[in-house]
N, C-alpha and C positions, 0 to 999 in steps of 0.2 A: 504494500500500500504506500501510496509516495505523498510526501507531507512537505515539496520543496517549499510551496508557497505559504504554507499555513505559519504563526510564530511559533516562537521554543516557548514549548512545554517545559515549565517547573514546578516541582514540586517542592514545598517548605514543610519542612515538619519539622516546630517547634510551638512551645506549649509559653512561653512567653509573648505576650500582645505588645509590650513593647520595641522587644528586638523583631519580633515579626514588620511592626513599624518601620523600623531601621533599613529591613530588609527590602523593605517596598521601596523605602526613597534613593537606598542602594542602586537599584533596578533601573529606577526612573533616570538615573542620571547619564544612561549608556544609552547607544543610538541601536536599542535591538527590540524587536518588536517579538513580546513574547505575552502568555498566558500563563498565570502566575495562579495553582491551586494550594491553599494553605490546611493544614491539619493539623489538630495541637495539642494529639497523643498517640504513643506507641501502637497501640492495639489499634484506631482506626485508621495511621498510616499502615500498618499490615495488614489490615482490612482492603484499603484502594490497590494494595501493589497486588496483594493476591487475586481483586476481581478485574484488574486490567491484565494481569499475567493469564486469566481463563479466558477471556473474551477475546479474542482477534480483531475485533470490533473497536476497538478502545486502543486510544493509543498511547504508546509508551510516553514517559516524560523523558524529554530531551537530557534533564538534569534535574538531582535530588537534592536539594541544600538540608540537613541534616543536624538538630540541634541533639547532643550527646544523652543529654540528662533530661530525659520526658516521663512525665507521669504514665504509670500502669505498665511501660514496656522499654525500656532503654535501647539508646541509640546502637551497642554494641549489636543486641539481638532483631534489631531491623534491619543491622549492615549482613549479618550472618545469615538471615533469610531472606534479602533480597538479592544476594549470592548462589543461594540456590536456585533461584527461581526461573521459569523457560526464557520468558519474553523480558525480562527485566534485568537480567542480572548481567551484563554489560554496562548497564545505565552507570555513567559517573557520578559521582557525590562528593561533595563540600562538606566533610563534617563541621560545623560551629558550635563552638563551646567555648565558654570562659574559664576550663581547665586547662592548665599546662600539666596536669597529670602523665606520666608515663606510659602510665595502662594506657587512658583512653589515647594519645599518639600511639604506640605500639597496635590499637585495636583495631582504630582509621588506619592503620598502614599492612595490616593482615588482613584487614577487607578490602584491599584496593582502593581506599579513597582516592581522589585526587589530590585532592588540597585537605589541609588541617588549619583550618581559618580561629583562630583566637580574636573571642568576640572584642574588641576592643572598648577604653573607657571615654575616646574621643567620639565624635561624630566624624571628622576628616578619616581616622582609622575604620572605621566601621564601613565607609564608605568604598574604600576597595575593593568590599567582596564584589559592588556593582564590576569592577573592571575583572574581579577574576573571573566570573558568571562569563562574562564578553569573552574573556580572552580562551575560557574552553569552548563555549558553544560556537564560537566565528572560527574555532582552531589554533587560534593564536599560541598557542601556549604545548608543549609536546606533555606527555600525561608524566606529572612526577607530582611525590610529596611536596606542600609549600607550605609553610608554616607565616602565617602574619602575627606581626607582634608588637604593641603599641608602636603603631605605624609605618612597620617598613615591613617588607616582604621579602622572606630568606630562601 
């Protein structure tokens, strides 16, 4: 099924309303025309990936922006089942999280995340994710761990 013309498909799953915020106005500041679906717990983002993974009908999201620590199902056990999945499990992901934890880097980086985005405590830091968002979905960027970190990108 071909989707040259339609926008990127993303998916947010994070359970905070205000980084969800952040994330929007991320979005808005790159020149990409996308559709933007939000879900703001574990269990009903495994809920979407599992009934887009059975339907053929439905189409994959381009990209998953992925906040680590959500109510009822955690980020590690949505990366590990959307891993497995037929139709889905190619899909790249942004993990976001305000953890500079070990685990969770080692967990993003053993489920093939793309990037490990550290939510930042500025607005101008936060606002990058809008260019990493851009620089996977336009290709810009070859697939490697990235870690942002009060405002610079390593």
């Amino acid at each position: 099924m071909a989707y040259a013309d339609a926008p990127y498909q993303i998916l947010l799953v994070e359970d905070c309303a205000a980084d969800a915020g952040l994330v929007r106005i991320a979005l808005q500041q790159q020149p990409l025309p996308y559709r933007l679906t939000t879900v703001n717990d574990g269990v009903d983002a495994l809920a979407l990936l599992d009934r887009i993974d059975r339907n053929e009908q439905d189409r994959p999201p381009d990209l998953l922006l992925l906040d680590m620590h959500l109510p009822k199902l955690g980020g590690v056990e949505i990366l590990r089942h959307l891993r497995s999945t037929e139709r889905c499990a190619q899909m790249p992901v942004v993990v976001m999280t305000a953890s500079d934890a070990d685990e969770d880097h080692a967990a993003a980086e053993k489920h093939a995340a793309l990037y490990y985005f550290r939510k930042l405590s500025t607005l101008d830091g936060f606002l990058q994710l809008g260019k990493i968002v851009n620089d996977i979905l336009t290709g810009r960027k070859t697939p490697a761990l990235w870690s942002a970190q009060e405002g610079t990108i390593a």
